[in-house]
N, C-alpha and C positions, 0 to 999 in steps of 0.2 A: 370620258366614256369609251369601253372597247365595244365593238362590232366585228364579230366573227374575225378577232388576232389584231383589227385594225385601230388603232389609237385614233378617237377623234379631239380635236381640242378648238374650244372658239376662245382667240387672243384679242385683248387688244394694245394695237401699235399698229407700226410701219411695217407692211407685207416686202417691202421694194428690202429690208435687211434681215428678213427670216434666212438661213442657211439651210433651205429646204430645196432637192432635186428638181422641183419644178413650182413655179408661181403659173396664175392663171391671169389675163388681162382682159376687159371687158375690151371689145373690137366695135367697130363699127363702118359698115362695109362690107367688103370680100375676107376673108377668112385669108390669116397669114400665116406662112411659117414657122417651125416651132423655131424661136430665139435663141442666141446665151446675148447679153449685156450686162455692160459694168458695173450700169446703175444701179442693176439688186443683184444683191448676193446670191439667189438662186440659180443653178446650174442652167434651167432652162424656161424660157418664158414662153407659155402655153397660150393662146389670143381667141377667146370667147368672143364670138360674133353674134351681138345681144338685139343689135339694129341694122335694118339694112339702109341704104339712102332714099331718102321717101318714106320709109315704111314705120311704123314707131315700133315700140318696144314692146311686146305683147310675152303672154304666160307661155306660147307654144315657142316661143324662139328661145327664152331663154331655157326650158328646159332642153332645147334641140342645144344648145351652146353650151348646158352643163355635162350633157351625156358627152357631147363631142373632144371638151375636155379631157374627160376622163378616160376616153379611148384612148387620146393623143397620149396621155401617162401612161396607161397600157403599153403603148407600140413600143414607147424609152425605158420602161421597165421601172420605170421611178416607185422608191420607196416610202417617198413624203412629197406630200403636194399644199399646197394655200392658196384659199380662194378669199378673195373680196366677196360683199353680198351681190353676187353677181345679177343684174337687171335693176337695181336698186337704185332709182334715181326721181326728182321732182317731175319728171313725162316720163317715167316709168314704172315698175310696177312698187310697191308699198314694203318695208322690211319684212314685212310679216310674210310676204307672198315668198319675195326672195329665202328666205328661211326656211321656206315648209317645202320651196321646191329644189333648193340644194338639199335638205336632208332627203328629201324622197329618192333625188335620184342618186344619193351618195349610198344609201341603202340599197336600191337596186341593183347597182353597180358592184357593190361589195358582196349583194347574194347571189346575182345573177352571172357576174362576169367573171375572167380567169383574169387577175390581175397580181401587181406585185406590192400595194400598197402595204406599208404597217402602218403610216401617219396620214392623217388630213386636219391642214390647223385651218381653221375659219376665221379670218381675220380682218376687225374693223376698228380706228380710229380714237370717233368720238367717244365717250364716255354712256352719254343717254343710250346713242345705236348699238355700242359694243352692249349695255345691260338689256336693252330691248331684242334683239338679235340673238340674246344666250339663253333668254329666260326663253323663246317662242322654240327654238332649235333643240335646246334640250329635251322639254316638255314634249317636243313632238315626236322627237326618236325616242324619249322613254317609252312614249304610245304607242310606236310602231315594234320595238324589241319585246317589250314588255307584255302587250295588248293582242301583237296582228304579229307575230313575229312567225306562224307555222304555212303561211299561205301554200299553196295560194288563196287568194282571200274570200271569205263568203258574203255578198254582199244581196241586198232585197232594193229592189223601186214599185214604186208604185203609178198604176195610171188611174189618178182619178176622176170618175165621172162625175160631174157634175150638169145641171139643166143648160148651160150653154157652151160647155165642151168638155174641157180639161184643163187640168190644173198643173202648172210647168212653173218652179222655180228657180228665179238665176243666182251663182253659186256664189258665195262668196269668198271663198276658197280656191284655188290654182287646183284642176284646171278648172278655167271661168266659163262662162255662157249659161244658156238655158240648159234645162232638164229636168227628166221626171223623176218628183221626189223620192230619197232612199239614200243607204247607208250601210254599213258596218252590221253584219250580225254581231250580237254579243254574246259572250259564253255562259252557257244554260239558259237562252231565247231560243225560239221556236222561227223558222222563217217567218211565219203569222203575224207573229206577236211582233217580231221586227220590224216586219213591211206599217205596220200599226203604229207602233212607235214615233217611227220615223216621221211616216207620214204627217203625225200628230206637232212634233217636234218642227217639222220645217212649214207648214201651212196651218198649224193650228185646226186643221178639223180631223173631227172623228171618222175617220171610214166602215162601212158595214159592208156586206156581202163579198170578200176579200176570196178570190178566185184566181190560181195559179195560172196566169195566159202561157210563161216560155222562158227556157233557162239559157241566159246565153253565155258563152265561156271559150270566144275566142280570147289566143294569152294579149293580143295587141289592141283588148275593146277599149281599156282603159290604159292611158298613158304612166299613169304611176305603178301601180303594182297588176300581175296578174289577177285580174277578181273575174269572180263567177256569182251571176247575178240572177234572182229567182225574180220576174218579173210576175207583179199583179196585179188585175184588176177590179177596181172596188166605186162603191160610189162613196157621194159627201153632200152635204148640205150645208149653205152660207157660202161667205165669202173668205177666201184663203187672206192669211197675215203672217208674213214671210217668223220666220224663228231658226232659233238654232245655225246653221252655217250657208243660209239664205238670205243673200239679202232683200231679195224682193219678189212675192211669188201673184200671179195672177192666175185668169182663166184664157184660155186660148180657142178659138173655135178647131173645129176637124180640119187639118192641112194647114193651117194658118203656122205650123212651125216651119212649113218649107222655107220661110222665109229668113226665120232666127237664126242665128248660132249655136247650134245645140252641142253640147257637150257628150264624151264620152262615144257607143254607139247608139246614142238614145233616138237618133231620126231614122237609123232601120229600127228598131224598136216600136216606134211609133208607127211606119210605114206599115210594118208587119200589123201590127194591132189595125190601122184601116183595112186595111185589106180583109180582116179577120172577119169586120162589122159586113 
């Protein structure tokens, strides 16, 4: 697959004898210097710091260790680079995660940044992870090139009312935590009909009275792409049953998110909307 001149490729073998400018190493600890050793044929070994000591392995570190990568390529000028599925491990996060969040930020990086890339090979082993890894990786940048490729992105949530608070599902998707249902406009939907959608798609209830509360469009609200999001509020009846890229959605009383992890900037979102009441 090209990306704006840049060849992506997911291989599988040995990363340690790719003869690519720069290899990437999962780190754990302090962040080390960019390498050359003998062991791989890569010109330079680039060291992602996925964990710190004490700390496990979470969705925000390894995106901060794949951007950081990529800088580190940046600065050397490297024209080809290989990464393992970097955060991917049995106390860490699942290949699927690892996959949706190097492609995110491999795209990012290639729309957003002045780099010198032509190559990025994505490279793992096994046989099962290398087919599972390719099928999830591919699929997803088709989505992103194909789908969302004009951004910045338009995106709708929803705050649902219901008789004992609100309704906040947790994602299952990178980035993780709680937040208020929503999603992706799609081409020829109405914000409306989206915030509907979605809404229906991740908690299974139907919302009525669907009321534009606040657009918000800082570029650093969401860590993956710049999105701009048309917040709503609406009501529901019954009890939410997570769906679609949810894994689990409940009701939450007023302020009771102070205390979650919420995803995105959805807790000034929510702070704005009490303050509103």
């Amino acid at each position: 697959m090209k990306i704006r001149g840049v060849e992506i490729k997911i291989i599988r073998g040995d990363i340690a004898q790719l003869k690519v400018d720069a290899v990437v190493v999962q780190s754990y600890g302090r962040a080390k210097p960019v390498q050359k050793t003998s062991s791989f044929k890569a010109q330079n070994l680039i060291h992602a710091v996925v964990a710190e000591d004490g700390i496990p392995i979470d969705d925000k570190k390894v995106r901060n260790a794949c951007a950081h990568a990529l800088a580190v390529a940046r600065s050397l000028k490297v024209r080809s680079i290989a990464f393992p599925p970097i955060g991917y491990s049995p106390d860490g996060l699942t290949l699927t995660a690892s996959a949706k969040i190097l492609s995110q930020e491999i795209f990012r990086h290639i729309r957003e940044e002045k780099h010198f890339l032509k190559e990025i090979d994505l490279v793992l082993q096994g046989e099962e992870d290398f087919m599972a890894f390719r099928r999830t990786a591919e699929s997803y940048l088709n989505h992103i090139v194909n789908s969302l490729c004009q951004g910045p992105f338009v995106t709708v949530d929803t705050i649902i009312e219901v008789e004992e608070g609100i309704v906040l599902i947790k994602r299952s998707n990178p980035p993780f935590g709680w937040a208020i249902p929503g999603g992706f406009l799609d081409y020829g939907e109405s914000l409306e009909e989206a915030a509907a959608r979605e809404a229906k798609e991740e908690t299974g209830l139907a919302v009525t009275n669907l009321k534009q509360f606040h657009t918000y469009s800082a570029p650093a609200r969401d860590p993956r792409f710049h999105t701009i999001s048309t917040v709503f509020i609406c009501q529901a009846k019954g009890e939410p049953r997570a769906g679609s890229d949810a894994a689990s959605a409940r009701i939450v009383k007023l302020g009771a998110w102070r205390e979650m992890e919420i995803a995105f900037d959805h807790k000034k979102v929510l702070e704005d909307y009490l303050r509103s009441r």
